[in-house]
PyMOL commands that place a pseudoatom at each C-alpha (Angstrom):
pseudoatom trace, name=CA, resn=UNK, resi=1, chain=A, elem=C, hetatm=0, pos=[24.350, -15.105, 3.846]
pseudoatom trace, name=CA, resn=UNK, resi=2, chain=A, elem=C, hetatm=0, pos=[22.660, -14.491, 0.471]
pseudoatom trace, name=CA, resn=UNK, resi=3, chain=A, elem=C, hetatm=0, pos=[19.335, -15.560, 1.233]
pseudoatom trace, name=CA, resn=UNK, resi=4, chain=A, elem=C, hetatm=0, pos=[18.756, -12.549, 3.319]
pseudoatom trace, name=CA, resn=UNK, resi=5, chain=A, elem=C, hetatm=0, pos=[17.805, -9.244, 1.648]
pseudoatom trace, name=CA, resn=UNK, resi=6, chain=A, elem=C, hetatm=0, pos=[19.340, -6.726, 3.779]
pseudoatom trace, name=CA, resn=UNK, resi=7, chain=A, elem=C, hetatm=0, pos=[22.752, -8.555, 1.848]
pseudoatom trace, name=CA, resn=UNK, resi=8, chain=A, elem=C, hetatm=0, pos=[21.758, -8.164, -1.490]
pseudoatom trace, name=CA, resn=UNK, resi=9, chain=A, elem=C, hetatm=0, pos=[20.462, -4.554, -0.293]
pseudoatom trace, name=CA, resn=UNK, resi=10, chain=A, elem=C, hetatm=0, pos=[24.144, -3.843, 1.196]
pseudoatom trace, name=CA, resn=UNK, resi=11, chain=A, elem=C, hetatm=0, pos=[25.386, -5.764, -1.846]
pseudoatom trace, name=CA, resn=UNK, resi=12, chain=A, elem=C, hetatm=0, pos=[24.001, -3.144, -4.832]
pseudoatom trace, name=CA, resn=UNK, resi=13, chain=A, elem=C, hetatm=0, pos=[25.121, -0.519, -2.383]
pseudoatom trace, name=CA, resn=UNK, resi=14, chain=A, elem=C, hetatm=0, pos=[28.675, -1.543, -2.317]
pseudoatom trace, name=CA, resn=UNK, resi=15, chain=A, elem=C, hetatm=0, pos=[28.521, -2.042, -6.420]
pseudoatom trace, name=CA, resn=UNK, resi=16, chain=A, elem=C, hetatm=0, pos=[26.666, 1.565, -6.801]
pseudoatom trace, name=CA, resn=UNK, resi=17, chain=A, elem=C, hetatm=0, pos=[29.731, 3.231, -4.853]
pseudoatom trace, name=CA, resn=UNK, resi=18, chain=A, elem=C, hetatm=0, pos=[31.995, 0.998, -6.673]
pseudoatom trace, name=CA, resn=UNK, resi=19, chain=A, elem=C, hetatm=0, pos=[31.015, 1.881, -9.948]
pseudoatom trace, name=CA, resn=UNK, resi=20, chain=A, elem=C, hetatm=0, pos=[31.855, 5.812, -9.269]
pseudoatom trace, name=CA, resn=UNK, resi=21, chain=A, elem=C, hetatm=0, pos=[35.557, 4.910, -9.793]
pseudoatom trace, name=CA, resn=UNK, resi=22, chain=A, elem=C, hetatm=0, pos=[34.526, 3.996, -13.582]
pseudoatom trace, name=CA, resn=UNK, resi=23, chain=A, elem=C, hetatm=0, pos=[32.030, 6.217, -14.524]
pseudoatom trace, name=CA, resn=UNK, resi=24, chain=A, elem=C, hetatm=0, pos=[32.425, 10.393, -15.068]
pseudoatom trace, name=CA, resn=UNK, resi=25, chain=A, elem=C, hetatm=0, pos=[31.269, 12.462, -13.173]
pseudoatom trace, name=CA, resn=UNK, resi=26, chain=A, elem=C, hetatm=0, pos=[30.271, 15.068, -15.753]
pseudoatom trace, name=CA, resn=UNK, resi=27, chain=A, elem=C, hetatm=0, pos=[30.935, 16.510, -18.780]
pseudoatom trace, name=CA, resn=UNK, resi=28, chain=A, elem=C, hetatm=0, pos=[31.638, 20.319, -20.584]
pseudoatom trace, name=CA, resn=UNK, resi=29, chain=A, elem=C, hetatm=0, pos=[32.183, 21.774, -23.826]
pseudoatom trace, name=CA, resn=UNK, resi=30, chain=A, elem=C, hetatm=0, pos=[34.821, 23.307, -23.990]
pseudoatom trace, name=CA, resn=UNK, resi=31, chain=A, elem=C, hetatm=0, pos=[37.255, 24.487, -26.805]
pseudoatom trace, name=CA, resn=UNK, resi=32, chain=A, elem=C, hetatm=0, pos=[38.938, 21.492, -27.245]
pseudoatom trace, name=CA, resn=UNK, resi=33, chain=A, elem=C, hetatm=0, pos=[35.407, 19.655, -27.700]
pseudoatom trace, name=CA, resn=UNK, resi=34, chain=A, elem=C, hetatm=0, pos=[33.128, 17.135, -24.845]
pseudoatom trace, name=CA, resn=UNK, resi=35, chain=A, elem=C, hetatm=0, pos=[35.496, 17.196, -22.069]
pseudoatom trace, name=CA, resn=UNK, resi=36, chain=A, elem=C, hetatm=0, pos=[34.607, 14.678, -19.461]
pseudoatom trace, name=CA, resn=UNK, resi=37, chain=A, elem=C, hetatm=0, pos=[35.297, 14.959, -15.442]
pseudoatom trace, name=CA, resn=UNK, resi=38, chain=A, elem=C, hetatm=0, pos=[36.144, 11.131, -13.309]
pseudoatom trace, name=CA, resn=UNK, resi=39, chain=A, elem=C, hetatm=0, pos=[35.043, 11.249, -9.346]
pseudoatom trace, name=CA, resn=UNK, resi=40, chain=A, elem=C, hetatm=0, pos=[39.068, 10.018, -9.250]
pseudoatom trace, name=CA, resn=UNK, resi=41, chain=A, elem=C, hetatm=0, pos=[40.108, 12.814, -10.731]
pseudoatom trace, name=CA, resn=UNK, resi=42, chain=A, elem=C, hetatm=0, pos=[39.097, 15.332, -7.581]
pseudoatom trace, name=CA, resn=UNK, resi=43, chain=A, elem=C, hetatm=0, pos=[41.288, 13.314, -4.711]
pseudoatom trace, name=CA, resn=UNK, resi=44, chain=A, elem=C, hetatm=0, pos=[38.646, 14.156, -1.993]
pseudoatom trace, name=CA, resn=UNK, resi=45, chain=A, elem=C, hetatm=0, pos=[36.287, 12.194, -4.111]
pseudoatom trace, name=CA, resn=UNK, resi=46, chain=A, elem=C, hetatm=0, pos=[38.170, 9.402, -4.309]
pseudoatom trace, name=CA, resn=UNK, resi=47, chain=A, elem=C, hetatm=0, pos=[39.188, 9.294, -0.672]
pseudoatom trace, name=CA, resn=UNK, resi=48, chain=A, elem=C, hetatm=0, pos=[35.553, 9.509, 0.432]
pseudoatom trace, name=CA, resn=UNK, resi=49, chain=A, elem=C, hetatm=0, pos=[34.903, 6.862, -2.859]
pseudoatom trace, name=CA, resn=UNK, resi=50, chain=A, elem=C, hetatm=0, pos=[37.029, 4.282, -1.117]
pseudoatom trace, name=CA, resn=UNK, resi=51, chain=A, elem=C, hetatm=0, pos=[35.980, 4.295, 2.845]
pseudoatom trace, name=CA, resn=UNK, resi=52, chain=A, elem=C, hetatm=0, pos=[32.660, 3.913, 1.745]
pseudoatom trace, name=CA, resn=UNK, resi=53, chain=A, elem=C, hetatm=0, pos=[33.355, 0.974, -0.497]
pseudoatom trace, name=CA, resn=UNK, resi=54, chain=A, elem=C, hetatm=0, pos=[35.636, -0.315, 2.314]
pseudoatom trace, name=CA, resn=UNK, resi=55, chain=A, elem=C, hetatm=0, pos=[32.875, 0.086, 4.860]
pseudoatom trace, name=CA, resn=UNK, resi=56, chain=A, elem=C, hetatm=0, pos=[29.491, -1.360, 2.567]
pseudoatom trace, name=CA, resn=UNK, resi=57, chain=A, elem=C, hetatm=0, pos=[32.220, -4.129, 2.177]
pseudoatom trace, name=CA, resn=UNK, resi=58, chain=A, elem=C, hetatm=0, pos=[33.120, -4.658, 6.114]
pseudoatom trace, name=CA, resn=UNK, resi=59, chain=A, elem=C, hetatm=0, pos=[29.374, -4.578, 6.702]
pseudoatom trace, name=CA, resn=UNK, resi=60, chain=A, elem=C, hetatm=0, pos=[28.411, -6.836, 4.237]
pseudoatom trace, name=CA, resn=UNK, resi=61, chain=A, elem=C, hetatm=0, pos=[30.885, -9.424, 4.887]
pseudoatom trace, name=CA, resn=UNK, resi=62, chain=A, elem=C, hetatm=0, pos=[30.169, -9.292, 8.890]
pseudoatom trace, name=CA, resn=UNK, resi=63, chain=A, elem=C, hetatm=0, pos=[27.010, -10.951, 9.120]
pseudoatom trace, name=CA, resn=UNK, resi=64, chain=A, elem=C, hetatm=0, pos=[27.392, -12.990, 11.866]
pseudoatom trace, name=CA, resn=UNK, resi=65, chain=A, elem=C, hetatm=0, pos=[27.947, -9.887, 13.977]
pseudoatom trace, name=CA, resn=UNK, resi=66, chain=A, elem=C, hetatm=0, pos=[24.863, -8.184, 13.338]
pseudoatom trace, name=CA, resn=UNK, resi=67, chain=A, elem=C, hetatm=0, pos=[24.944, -4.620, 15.964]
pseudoatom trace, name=CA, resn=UNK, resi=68, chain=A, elem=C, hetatm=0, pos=[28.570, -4.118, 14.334]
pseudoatom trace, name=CA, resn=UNK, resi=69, chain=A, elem=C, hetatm=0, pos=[27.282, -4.587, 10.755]
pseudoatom trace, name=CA, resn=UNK, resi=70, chain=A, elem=C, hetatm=0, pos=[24.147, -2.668, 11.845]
pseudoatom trace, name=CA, resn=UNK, resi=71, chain=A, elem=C, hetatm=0, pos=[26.851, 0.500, 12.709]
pseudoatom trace, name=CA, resn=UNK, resi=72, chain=A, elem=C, hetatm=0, pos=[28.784, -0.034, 10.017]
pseudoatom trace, name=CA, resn=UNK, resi=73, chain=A, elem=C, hetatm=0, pos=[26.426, 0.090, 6.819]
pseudoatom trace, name=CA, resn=UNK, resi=74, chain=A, elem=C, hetatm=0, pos=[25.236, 3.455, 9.399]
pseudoatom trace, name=CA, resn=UNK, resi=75, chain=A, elem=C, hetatm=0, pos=[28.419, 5.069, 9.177]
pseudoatom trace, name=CA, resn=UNK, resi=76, chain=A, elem=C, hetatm=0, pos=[28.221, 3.874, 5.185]
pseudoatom trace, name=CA, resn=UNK, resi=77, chain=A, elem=C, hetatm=0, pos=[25.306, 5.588, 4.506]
pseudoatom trace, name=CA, resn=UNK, resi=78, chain=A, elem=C, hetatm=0, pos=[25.996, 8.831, 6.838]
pseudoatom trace, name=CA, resn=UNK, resi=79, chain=A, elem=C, hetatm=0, pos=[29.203, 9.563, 4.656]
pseudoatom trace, name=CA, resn=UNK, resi=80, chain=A, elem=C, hetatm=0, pos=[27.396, 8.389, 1.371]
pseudoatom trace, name=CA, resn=UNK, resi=81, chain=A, elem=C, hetatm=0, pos=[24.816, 11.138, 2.209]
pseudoatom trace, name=CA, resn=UNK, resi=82, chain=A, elem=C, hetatm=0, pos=[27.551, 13.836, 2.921]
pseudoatom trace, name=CA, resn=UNK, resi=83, chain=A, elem=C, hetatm=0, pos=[29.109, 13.062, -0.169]
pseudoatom trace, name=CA, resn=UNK, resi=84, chain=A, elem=C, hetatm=0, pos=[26.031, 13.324, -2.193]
pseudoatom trace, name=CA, resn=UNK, resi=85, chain=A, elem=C, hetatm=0, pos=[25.277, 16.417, -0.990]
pseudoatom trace, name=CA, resn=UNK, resi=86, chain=A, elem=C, hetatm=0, pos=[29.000, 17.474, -1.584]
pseudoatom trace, name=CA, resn=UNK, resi=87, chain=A, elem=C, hetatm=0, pos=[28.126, 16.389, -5.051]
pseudoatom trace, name=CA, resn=UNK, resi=88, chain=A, elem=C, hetatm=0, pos=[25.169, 18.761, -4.718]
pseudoatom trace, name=CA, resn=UNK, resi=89, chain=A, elem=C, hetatm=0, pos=[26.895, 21.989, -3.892]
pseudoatom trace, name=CA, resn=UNK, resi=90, chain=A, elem=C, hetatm=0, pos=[28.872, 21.256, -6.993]
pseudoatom trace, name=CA, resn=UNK, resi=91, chain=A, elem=C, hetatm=0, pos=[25.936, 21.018, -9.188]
pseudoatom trace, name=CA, resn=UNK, resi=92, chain=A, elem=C, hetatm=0, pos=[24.678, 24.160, -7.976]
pseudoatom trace, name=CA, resn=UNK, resi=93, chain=A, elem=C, hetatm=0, pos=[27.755, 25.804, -8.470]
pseudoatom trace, name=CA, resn=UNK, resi=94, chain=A, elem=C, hetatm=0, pos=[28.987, 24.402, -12.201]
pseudoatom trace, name=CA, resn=UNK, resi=95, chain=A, elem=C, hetatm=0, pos=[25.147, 23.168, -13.419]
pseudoatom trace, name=CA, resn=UNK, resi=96, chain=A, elem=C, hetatm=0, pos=[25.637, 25.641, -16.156]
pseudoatom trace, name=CA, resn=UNK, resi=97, chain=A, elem=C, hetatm=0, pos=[28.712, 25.000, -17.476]
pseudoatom trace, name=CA, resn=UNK, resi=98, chain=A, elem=C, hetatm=0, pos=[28.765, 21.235, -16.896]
pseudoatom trace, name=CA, resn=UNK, resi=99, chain=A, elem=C, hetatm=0, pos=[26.434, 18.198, -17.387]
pseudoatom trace, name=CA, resn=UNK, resi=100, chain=A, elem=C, hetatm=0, pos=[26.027, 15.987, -14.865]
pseudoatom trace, name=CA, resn=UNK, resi=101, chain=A, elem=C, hetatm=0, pos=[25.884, 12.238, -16.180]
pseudoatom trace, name=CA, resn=UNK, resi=102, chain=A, elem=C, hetatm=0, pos=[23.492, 9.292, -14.374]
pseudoatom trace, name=CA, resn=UNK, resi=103, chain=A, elem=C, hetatm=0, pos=[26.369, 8.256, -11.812]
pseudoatom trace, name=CA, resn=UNK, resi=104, chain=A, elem=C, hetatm=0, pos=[26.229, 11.633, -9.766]
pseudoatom trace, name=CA, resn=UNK, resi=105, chain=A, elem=C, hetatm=0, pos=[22.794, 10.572, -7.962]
pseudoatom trace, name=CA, resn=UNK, resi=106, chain=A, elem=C, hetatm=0, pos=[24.698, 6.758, -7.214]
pseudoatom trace, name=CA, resn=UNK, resi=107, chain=A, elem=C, hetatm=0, pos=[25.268, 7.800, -3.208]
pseudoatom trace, name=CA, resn=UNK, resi=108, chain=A, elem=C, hetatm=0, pos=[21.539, 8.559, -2.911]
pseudoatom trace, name=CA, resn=UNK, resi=109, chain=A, elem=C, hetatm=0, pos=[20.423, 5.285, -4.102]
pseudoatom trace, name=CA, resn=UNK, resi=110, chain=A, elem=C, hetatm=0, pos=[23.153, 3.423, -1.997]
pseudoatom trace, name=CA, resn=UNK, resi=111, chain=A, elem=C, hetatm=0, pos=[21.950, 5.249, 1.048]
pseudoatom trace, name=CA, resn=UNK, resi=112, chain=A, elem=C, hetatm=0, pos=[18.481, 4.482, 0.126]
pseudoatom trace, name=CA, resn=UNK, resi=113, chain=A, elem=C, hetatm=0, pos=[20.013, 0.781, -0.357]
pseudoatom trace, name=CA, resn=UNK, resi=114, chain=A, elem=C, hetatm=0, pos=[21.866, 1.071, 2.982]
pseudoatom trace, name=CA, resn=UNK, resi=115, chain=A, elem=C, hetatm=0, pos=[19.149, 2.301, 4.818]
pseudoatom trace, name=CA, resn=UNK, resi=116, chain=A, elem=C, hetatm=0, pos=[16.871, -0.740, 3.965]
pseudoatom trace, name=CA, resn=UNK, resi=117, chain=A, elem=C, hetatm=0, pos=[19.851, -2.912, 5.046]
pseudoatom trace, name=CA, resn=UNK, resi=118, chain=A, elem=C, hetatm=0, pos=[19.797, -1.504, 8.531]
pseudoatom trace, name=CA, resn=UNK, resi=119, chain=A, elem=C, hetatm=0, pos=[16.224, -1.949, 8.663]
pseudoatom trace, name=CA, resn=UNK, resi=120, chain=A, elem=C, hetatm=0, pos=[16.826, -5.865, 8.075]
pseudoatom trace, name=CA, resn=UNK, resi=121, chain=A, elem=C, hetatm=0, pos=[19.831, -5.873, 10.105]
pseudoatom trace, name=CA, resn=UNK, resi=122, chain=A, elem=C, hetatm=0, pos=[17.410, -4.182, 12.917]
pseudoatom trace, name=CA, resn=UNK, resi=123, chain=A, elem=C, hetatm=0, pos=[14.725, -6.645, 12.416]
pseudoatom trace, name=CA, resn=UNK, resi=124, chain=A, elem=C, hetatm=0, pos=[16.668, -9.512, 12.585]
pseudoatom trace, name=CA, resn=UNK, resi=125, chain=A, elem=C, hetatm=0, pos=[18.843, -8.419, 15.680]
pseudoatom trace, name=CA, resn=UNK, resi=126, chain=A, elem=C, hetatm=0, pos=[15.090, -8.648, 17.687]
pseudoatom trace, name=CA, resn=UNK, resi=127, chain=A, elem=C, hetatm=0, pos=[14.099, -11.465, 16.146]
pseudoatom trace, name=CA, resn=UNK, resi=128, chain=A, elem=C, hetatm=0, pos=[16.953, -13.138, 17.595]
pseudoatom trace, name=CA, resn=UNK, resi=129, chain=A, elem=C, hetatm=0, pos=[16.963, -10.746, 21.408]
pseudoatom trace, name=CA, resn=UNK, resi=130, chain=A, elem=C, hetatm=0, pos=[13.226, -12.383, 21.603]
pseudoatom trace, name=CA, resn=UNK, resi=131, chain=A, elem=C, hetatm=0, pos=[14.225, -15.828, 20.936]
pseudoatom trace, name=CA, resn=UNK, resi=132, chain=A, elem=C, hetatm=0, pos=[16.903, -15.873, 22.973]
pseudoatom trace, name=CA, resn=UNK, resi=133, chain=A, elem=C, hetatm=0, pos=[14.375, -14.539, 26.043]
pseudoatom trace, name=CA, resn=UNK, resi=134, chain=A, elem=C, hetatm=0, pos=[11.888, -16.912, 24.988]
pseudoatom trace, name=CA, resn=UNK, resi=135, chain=A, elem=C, hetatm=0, pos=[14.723, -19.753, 25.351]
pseudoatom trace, name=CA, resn=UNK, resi=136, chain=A, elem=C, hetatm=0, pos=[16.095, -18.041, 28.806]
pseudoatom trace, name=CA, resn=UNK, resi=137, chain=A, elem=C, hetatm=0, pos=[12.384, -17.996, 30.229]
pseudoatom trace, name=CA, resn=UNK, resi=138, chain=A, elem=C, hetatm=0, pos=[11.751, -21.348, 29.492]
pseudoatom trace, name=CA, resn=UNK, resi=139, chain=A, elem=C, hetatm=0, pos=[15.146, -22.528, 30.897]
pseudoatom trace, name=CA, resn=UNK, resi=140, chain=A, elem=C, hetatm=0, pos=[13.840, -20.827, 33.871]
pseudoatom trace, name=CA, resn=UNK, resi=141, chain=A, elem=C, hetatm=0, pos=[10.723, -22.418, 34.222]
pseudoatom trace, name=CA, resn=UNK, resi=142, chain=A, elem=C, hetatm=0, pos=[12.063, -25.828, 33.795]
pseudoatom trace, name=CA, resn=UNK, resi=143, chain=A, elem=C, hetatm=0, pos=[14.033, -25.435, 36.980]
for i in range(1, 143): cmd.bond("trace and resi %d" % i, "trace and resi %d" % (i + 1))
show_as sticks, trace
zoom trace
């Protein structure tokens, strides 16, 4: 399961996500001094936080079924995207009062990470459709 690369790839994805329920989202000055902002603290965020660490983590522990774990790092990385860009539209809206820390641009690299994952989980699926007709062929030709 390790050896392959789309794992390790679905792997950092799941720890990116999982490391927005630790890190702040941004930070303000305000009168009361640095005030800092959590993802957990906007429930949306969280919500949207956990499916996608539930569903890197149901796609990276399904290996064996490789078109459902090809879907389900897709439907990862579709809600990833939406929530980066959700992330986005708050930037644009607060970018002057607040300051954005290094864990806001976490969903693009997991989709970026996801993304390569399907690619491997793509490539391997016809890898083994091939084989499989290669074996059926010559089953075929032995009779």
């Amino acid at each position: 399961m390790w050896q392959r690369a789309q794992t390790l790839y679905l792997a950092i994805s799941t720890i990116l996500v999982a490391l927005m329920f630790f890190l702040p989202k941004a930070s303000a000055v305000g009168p009361e001094g640095i005030e800092t902002f959590k993802f957990t603290a906007y429930l949306p965020y969280t919500i949207l936080i956990v499916i996608i660490t539930l569903l890197n983590l149901l796609a990276l522990t399904t290996y064996k079924i490789r078109v459902f774990q090809m879907r389900t790092a897709t439907l990862a990385a579709i809600i990833t995207l939406a929530l980066q860009i959700w992330i986005g539209v708050d930037f644009m809206q607060t970018h002057s009062a607040m300051s954005f820390k290094i864990a806001a641009i976490f969903p693009i690299v997991a989709v970026i990470f996801d993304v390569l994952a399907i690619r491997g989980i793509f490539a391997d699926q016809l890898l083994v459709e091939s084989a499989d007709r290669l074996r059926k062929s010559r089953r075929e030709r032995r009779k």
